[in-house]
C-alpha distance (Angstrom), angle and dihedral (degrees) to the residues before:
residue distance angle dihedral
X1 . . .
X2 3.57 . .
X3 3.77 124.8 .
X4 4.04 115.0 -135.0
X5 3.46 107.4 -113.1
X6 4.08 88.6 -130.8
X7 4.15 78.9 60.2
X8 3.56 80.7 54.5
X9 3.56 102.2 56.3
X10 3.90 98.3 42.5
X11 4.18 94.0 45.1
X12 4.32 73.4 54.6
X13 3.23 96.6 48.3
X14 4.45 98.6 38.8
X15 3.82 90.2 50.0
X16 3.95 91.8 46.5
X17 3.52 84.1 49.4
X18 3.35 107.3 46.0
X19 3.93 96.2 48.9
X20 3.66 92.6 52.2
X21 3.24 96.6 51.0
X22 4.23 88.2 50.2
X23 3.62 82.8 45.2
X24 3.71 97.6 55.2
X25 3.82 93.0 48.0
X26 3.52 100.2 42.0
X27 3.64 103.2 39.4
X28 3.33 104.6 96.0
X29 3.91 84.5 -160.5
X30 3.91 86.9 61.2
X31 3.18 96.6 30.2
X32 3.74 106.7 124.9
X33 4.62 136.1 120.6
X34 3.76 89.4 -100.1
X35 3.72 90.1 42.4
X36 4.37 84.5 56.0
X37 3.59 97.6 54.3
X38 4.32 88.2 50.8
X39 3.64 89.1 50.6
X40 4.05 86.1 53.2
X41 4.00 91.6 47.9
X42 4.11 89.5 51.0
X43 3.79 90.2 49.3
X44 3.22 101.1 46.3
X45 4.06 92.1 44.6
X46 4.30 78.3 51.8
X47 3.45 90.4 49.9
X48 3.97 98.6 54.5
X49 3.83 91.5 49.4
X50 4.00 88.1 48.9
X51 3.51 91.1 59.4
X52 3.54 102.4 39.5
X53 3.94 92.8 48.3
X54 3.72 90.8 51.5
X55 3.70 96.7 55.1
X56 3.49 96.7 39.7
X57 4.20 81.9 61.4
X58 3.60 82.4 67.3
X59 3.41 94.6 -110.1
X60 4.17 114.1 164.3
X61 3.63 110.3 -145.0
X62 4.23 126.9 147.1
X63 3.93 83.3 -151.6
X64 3.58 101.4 42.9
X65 3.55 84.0 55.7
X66 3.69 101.4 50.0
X67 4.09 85.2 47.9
X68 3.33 92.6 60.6
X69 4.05 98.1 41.0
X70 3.87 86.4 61.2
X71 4.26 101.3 101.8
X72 3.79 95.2 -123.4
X73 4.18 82.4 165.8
X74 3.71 79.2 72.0
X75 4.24 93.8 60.4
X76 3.97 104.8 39.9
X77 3.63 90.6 69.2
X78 2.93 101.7 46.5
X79 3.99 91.8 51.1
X80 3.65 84.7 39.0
X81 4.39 84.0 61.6
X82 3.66 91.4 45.0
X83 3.80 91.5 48.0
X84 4.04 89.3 59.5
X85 4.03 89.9 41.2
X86 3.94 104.8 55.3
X87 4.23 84.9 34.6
X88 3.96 88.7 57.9
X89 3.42 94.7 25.8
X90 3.99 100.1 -123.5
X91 3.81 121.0 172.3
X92 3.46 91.7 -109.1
X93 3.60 79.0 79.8
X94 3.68 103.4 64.1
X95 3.87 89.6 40.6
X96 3.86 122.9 106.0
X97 3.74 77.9 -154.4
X98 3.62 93.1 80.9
X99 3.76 87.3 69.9
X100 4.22 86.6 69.1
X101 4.35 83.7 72.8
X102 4.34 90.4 71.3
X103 4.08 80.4 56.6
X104 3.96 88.4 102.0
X105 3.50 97.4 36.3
X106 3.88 96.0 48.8
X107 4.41 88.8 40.7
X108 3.94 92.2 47.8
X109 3.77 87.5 43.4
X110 3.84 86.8 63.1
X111 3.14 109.1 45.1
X112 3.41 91.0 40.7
X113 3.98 91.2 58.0
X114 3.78 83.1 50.9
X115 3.53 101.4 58.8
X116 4.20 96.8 42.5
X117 3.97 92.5 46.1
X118 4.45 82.1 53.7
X119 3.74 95.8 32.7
X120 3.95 102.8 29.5
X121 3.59 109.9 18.1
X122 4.24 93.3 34.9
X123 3.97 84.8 -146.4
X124 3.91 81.6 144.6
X125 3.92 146.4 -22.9
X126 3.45 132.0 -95.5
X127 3.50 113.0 176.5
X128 3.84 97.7 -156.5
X129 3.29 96.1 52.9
X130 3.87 88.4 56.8
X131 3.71 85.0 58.5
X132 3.95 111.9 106.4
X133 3.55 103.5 -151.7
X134 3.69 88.8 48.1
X135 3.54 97.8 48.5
X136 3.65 100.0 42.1
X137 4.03 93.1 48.2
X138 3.23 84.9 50.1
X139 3.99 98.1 58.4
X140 3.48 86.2 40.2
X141 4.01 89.3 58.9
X142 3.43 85.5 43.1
X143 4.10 101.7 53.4
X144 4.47 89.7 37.0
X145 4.02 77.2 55.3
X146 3.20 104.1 62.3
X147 4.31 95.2 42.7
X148 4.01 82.4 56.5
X149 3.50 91.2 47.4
X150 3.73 101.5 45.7
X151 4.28 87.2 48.9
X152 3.51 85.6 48.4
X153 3.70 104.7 56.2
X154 4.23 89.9 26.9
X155 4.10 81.6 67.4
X156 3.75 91.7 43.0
X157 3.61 88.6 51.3
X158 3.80 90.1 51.0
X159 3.81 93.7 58.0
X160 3.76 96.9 54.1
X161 3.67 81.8 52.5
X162 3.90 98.1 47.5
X163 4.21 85.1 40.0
X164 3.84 111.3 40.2
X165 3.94 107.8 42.3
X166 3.48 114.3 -155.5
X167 3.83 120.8 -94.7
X168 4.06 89.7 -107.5
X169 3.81 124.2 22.0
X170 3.68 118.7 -91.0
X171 3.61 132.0 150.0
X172 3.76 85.8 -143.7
X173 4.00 108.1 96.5
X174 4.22 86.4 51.3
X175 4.02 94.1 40.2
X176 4.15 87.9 51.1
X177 3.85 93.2 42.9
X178 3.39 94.1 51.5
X179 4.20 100.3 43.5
X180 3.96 87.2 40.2
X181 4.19 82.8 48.0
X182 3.95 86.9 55.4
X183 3.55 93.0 51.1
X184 3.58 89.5 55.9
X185 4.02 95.8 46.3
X186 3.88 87.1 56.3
X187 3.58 84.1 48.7
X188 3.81 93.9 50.9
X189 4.09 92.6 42.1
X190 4.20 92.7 47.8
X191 3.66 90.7 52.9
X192 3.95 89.9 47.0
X193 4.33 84.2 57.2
X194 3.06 89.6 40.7
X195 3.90 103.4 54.8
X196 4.15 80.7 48.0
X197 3.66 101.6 39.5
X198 3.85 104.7 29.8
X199 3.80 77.8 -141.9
X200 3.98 111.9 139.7
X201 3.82 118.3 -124.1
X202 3.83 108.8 170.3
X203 3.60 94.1 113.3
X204 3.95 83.8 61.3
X205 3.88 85.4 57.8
X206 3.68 105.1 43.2
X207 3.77 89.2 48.4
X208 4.18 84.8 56.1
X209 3.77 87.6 43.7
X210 3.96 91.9 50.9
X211 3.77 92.6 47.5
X212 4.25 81.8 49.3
X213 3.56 84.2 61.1
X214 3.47 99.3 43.8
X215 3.73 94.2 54.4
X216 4.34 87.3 43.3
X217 3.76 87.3 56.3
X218 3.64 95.8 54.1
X219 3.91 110.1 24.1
X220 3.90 96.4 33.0
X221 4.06 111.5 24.2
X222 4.34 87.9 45.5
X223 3.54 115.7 11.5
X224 4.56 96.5 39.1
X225 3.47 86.9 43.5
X226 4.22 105.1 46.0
X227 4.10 77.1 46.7
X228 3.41 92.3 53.4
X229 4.15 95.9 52.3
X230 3.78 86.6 39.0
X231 3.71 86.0 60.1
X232 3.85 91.2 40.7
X233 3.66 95.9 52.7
X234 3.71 95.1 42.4
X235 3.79 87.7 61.4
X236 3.69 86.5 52.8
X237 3.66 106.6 53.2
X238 4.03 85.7 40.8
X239 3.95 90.8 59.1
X240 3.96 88.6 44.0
X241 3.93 86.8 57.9
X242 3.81 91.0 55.2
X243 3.23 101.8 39.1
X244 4.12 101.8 42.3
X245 4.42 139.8 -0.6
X246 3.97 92.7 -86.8
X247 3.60 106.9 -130.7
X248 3.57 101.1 -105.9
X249 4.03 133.1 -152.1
X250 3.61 110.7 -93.0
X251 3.88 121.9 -90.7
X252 3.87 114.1 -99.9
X253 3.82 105.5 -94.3
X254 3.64 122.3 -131.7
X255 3.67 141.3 173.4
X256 3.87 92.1 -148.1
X257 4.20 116.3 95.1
X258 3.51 106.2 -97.6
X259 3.78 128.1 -75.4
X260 3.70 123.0 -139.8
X261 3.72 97.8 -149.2
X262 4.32 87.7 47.8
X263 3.57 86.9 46.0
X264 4.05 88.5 51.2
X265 3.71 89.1 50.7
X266 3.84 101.1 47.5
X267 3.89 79.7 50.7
X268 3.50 87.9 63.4
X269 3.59 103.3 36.5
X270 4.41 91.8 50.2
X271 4.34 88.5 33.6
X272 3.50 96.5 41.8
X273 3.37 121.4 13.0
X274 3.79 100.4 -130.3
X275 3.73 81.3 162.7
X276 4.02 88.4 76.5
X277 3.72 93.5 68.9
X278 3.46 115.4 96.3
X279 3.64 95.3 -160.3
X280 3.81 87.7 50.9
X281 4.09 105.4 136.8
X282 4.02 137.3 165.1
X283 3.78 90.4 -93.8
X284 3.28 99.3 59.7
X285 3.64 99.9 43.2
X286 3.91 94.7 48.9
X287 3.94 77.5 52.2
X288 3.45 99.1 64.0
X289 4.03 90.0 42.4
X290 3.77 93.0 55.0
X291 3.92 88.3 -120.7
X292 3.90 135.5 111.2
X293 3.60 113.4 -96.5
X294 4.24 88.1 -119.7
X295 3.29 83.2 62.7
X296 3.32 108.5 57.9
X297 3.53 92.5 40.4
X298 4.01 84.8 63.7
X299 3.74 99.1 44.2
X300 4.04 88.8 46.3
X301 4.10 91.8 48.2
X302 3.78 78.9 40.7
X303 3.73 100.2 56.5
X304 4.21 99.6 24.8
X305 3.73 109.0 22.4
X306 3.81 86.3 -122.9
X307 3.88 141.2 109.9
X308 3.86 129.6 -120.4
X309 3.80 95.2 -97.3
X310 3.55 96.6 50.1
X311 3.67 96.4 44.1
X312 3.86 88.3 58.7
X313 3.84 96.2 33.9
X314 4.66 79.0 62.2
X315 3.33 84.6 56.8
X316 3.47 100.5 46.6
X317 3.64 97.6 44.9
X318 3.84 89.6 49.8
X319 3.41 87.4 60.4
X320 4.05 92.7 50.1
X321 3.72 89.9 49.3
X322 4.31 86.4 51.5
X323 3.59 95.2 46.9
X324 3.80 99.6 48.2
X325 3.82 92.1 47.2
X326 3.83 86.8 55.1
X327 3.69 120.5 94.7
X328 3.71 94.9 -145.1
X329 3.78 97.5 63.6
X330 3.92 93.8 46.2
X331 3.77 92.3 105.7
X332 3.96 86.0 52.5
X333 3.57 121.7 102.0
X334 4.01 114.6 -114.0
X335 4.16 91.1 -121.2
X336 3.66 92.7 46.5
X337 3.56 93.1 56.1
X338 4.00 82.1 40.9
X339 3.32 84.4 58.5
X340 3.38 106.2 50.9
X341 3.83 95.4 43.6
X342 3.96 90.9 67.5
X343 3.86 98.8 -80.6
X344 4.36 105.5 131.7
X345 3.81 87.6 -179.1
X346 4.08 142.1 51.4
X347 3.71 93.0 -145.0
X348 4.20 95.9 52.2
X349 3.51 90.0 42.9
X350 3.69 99.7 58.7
X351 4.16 88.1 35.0
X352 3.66 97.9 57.0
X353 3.88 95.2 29.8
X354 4.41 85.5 57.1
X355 4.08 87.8 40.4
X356 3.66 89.5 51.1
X357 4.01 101.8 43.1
X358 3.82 106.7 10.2
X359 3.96 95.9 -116.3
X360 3.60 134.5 74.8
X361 3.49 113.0 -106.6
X362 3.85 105.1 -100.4
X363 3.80 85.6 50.6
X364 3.73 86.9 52.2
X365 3.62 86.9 57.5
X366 3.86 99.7 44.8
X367 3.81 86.6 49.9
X368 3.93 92.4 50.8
X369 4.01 91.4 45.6
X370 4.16 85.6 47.6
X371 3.65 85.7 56.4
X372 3.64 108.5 43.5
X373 3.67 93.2 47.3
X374 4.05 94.7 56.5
C-alpha cells in the first residue's frame, strides 16, 4: 500500500515534534520555563497532525472526532508568546494575566464539547445547534478566529523581541520569529484556498512545520544553546580576572636563551588570552608584535621546535584541561568550553585535545573525577 506523500510529511513533522518537545523537558541541559512552554507549542503542533492523519485514514470514531474539533490553533500561540516572554524575560512573564490568552482555547473547547456530545454523541438535542446556518457561521467565526488571533499574538511576540534584548547577543529569538511567522503565513494563505477551493492543503503545512523543526533542532536546540554557555562561561572567566591572578597555562619551555619577541607573545597569550579567539591567525599576532608573520614563525620554530598552530592549540588545550577540572564549569558542555577556549570546530577540538593528552575530552574528565575522588 502506498503512503500519501502529505502522510509523509505530517508523520515527519509529529515525530520531529514530539521528540523535541521530550527533549526540551527532559534534558536537563535544556531544561529551563521558556524551554516548557516550546515543548507545549511542538506538542500541540504534533497533536493537530495526529488527529488529522487519523481521520483522513478513514477511521470512524465519536472521540477521534471530538479530539480533533477542540481549536488547538487557539493554544500554540499562545505557548508560542509565552515561549518568547519567560526566554527574554518580559513582564508578561511574572503576570497572572498571561493566563487570560487560554480564554479562546478553554471557550471554543466548550462549546465545541457541546455541539459533538448533541450532534455526535446524541446524549441530547439542541435544536439550534441542528440549525445549518447557525452552525456553519459559527465554524466559520471560529476558523477567521483563530487567523486573527495567531496575527495578533505573532506581532505581540515581535515587540518583546524588538523591546527586551536577550541577555547575550544572538540572532536567534528574530531568526525563529520570523521562520515560525512563515509557517503561519502559509497557514493563513492555505486556509484562504481552501475556503475558495474546498481543496485540502495540510500536507503543504506539515511539510513547513517539519522543515520548522528541522531548522529548531539544529539552529536552536545546538547552536542557541552552545552560544548561550559560551556567553555564560565568558562572564565567568572575566569575573575570575577581576577578582583573582587566574591560574594560567604554563609558559612554553625551551632550552634556547630567551627571545624578546616569544617572550612578547607568551605575554599575550597568559595576559590576554589571544588564544580564545577563534579567528586568531599568524597575521594578526605578528601584528600586534610589530613583526612579519615569517618571522615569527622562525623565531617560534627557533625557540620551541613548534609551528604557530600548535603553539596556540598548547594553549588552548591547557585551558580545556583547567576548565574541566574546575567545579564551576561542570554543568558546561565539553564543546562549549571547546569553544570558548579558541576551538571554531567540534572535529579539531577533539583531534588536537586526543593528540595532546591521549584521551578524548570527556574521558579526560571521567579520569580526573576518578582521581580526585580516591
Amino acid at each position: 500500500m502506498q503512503i500519501p506523500l502529505s502522510y509523509l510529511t505530517i508523520l515527519v513533522g509529529v515525530s520531529q515534534g514530539i521528540i523535541l518537545g521530550f527533549i526540551f523537558i527532559v534534558s536537563p541541559y535544556f531544561r529551563s520555563r521558556a524551554n516548557q512552554f516550546l515543548s507545549y507549542t511542538f506538542w500541540t503542533t504534533a497533536v493537530l497532525g495526529v488527529n488529522y492523519s487519523l481521520l483522513m485514514s478513514g477511521i470512524e470514531n465519536n472521540w477521534l472526532i471530538l479530539a480533533n474539533d477542540i481549536m488547538w490553533e487557539y493554544l500554540f500561540p499562545t505557548t508560542l508568546l509565552l515561549y518568547f516572554a519567560y526566554a527574554l524575560d518580559h513582564p508578561l512573564s511574572r503576570s497572572n494575566k498571561q493566563y487570560w490568552l487560554y480564554l479562546p482555547f478553554f471557550i471554543t473547547l466548550l462549546i465545541n464539547v457541546i455541539i459533538d456530545l448533541d450532534v455526535d454523541f446524541h446524549l441530547y438535542h439542541l435544536s439550534l445547534l441542528h440549525n445549518d446556518p447557525f452552525i456553519q457561521g459559527y465554524y466559520f467565526i471560529e476558523d477567521a478566529g483563530t487567523l486573527i488571533f495567531a496575527i495578533l499574538t505573532f506581532s505581540w511576540s515581535w515587540r518583546i523581541i524588538k523591546n527586551y534584548p536577550p541577555k547575550f547577543p544572538t540572532p536567534w529569538f528574530q531568526e525563529f520569529w520570523w521562520w515560525s511567522t512563515g509557517v503561519m503565513l502559509l497557514w493563513i494563505g492555505l486556509w484562504l484556498l481552501y475556503e475558495v477551493g474546498e481543496k485540502d492543503y495540510e500536507g503543504y503545512i506539515f511539510a513547513a512545520v517539519s522543515i520548522l523543526f528541522s531548522w529548531v533542532t539544529y539552529r536552536g536546540v545546538l547552536q542557541f544553546k552552545l552560544a548561550e554557555e559560551k556567553f555564560e562561561i565568558r562572564k565567568i572567566l572575566a569575573a575570575h580576572q577581576q577578582n583573582r591572578k587566574e591560574e594560567e597555562p604554563a609558559p612554553i619551555e625551551t632550552s634556547l636563551p630567551p627571545n624578546i619577541y616569544v617572550h612578547r607573545l607568551e605575554q599575550l597569550m597568559q595576559r590576554d588570552h589571544l588564544y580564545r579567539d577563534p579567528q586568531l591567525n599568524r597575521d594578526i599576532v605578528a601584528e600586534k608584535l610589530g613583526i612579519s608573520s615569517g618571522y615569527l614563525s622562525q623565531q617560534l620554530n627557533a625557540c620551541s621546535g613548534i609551528n604557530f598552530s600548535e603553539y596556540i592549540n598548547q594553549y588552548r588545550v591547557a585551558e580545556v584541561k583547567r576548565l574541566l577540572l574546575d567545579p564551576t564549569f561542570k554543568t558546561y558542555s565539553l564543546l562549549a568550553i571547546g569553544y570558548e577556549a579558541g576551538f571554531n570546530s567540534k572535529s579539531t577540538f577533539y583531534a588536537t585535545f586526543k593528540k595532546a593528552t591521549g584521551l578524548s575530552p570527556s574521558a579526560y574528565q571521567a579520569q580526573s573525577t576518578r582521581i580526585s575522588q580516591t
